[in-house]
Each structure stands twice: as structure tokens, then as C-alpha cells.
N, C-alpha and C positions, 0 to 999 in steps of 0.2 A: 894354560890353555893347551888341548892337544893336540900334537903335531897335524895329527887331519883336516884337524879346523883350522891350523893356521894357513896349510895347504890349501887348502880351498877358498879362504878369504883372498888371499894371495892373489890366484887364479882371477878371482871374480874380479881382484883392483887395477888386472893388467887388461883385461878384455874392457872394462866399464868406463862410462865417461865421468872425471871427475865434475864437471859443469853437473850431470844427470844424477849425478848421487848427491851431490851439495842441493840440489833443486829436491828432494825425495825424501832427506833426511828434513829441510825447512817445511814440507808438505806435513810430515807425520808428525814435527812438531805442533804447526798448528792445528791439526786434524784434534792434537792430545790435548793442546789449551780449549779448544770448542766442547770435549769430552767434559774436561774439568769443570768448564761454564756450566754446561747442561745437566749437570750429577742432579738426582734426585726428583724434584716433581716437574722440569723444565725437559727431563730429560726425552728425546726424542730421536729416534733413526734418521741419520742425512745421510744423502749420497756420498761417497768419497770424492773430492777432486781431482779433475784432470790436469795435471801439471801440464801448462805453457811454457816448453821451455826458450819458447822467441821472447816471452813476457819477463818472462825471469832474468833471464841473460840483462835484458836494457835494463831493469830494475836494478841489477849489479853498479852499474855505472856509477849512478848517484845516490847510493843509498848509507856509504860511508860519510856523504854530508848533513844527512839526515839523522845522524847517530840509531841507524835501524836498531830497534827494538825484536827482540825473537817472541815469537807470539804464545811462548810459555813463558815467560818470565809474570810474575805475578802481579794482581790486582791489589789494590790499594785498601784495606783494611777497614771495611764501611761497619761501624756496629751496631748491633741492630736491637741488643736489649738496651732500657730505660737505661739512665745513669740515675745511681741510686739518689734518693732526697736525702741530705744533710737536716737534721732537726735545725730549725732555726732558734735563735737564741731569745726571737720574738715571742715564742707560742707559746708561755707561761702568762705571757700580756698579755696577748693577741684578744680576749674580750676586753681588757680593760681599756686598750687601745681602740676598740670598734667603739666602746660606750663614750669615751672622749669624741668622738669622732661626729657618730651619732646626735654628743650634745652641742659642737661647736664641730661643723662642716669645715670651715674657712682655717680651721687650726693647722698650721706649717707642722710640717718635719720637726722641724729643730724646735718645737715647743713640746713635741712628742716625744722626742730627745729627753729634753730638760725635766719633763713630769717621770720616763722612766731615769736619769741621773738619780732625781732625790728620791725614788722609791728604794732604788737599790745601786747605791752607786759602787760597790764590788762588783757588779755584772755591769753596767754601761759605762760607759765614755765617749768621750766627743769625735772619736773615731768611729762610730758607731752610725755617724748620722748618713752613710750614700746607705746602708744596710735599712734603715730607718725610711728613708726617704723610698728607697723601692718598696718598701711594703704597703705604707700609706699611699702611693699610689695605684699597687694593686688592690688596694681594697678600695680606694675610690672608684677605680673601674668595675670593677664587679656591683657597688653599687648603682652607678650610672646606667651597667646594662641591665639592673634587674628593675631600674625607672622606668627604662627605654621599652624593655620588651614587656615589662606589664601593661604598659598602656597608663599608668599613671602621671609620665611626666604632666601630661594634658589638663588632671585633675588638680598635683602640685602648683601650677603655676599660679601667679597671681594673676586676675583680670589683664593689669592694666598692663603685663607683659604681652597677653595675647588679643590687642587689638581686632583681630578678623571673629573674636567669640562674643562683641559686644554689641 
């Protein structure tokens, strides 16, 4: 640093009030985290703040039991692309699966299991079956809502389920 500048910084620390520079340097801080916030299509002209410095002073008091945070220190890491799909181990079944399904609704997981065990028992095992069992119920819901939102459940049912159609 050169001598000049140190001179004059000098100068400015002996006429200045430490309280008003502690108070100036947390304003531009956070003046810089509102900057950072606002980068890009949020970004907008604010006013700068007027430092209180009767507000700030009391804020000193208690703010060591509050473990004060500096209002640049960084936000929390939110991500914002997809996390990539893992191929499942299912989707070489996955019609042989729907046509079992299709011909016996009420069929468990673990029967689903057992038909792909003996189709290809190097790829499945008995550990296999919570992986098994979310699928089959994803694919029961999917069918359910496309009962529900066709308007077919109405047609599916039997009479003697819907008493109010007799």
C-alpha cells in the first residue's frame, strides 16, 4: 500500500467514529447481499438506506445471543434443474407387467415379483420387491385416474354397486 493511502486512511480512523464505520461497512454489506439477490431479471433500482445509528447501536447489545448472521453470507443451495431419471430396471417388463395387470387387477407385488424371478432370475431377486411394489402402484394410479377422469368409472360398475342408478 502507498505511503499516501496509508496516510489518509490513518487520518480518516482518528477523526471517524468506530460505532459509524461498523454501522456503514454492515449497511454496504447488505446493500451487496440485496445486489447479489436481485442479479439478472429481478434486478431493480432501490434506494440506498439511511443508517440508524440509535437502531443499530441497541441491535449491538443482543445480537451476539442471536449468533447474528452478516447479511452476505450465502443462501442455501436450491436446485433448480430435473434430477436426472435413473432407467429402471422395470422398463424391459413394464408392458408385460401392465398386460398381467390388466388381466388380473387384484395381483400383489410379490406375485409380480415371483412371475419376473422365474422369467429372468439373474436380473431379479427378492430384494427387489419395495422397487416392484412402487411401480405397481404407480401404474394402478395412473390407471384409476384415467377411470376417474374418463367418466367411465360410471359405465365399469356393476348395477348392484350403484343402487341410486336402479
Amino acid at each position: 500500500m502507498a505511503e499516501a493511502d496509508k496516510e489518509r486512511l490513518q487520518a480518516m480512523l482518528e477523526r471517524e467514529d468506530p460505532v459509524m464505520l461498523f454501522a456503514g461497512i454492515r449497511a454496504a454489506q447488505e446493500e451487496l447481499g440485496k445486489r447479489v439477490d436481485c442479479r439478472g431479471l429481478n434486478a431493480g433500482t432501490e434506494e440506498p438506506l439511511a443508517i440508524d445509528l440509535q437502531r443499530f447501536t441497541v441491535s449491538l447489545k443482543t445480537a451476539w445471543q442471536a449468533g447474528e448472521k452478516r447479511p452476505t453470507h450465502r443462501r442455501p443451495y436450491r436446485r433448480t434443474k430435473p434430477y436426472p431419471k435413473r432407467p429402471s430396471m422395470l422398463e424391459p417388463f413394464e408392458p408385460q407387467i401392465r398386460a398381467w395387470l390388466e388381466a388380473d387387477p387384484a395381483l400383489s407385488a410379490a406375485a409380480v415379483l415371483q412371475r419376473l424371478v422365474s422369467a429372468d432370475p439373474s436380473r431379479f431377486t427378492k430384494k427387489a420387491l419395495r422397487t416392484v411394489q412402487m411401480a405397481v402402484k404407480a401404474w394402478r394410479m395412473e390407471i384409476a385416474g384415467q377411470i376417474i377422469l374418463d367418466g367411465d368409472w360410471m359405465k365399469r360398475a356393476p348395477v348392484s354397486q350403484c343402487p341410486q342408478l336402479q
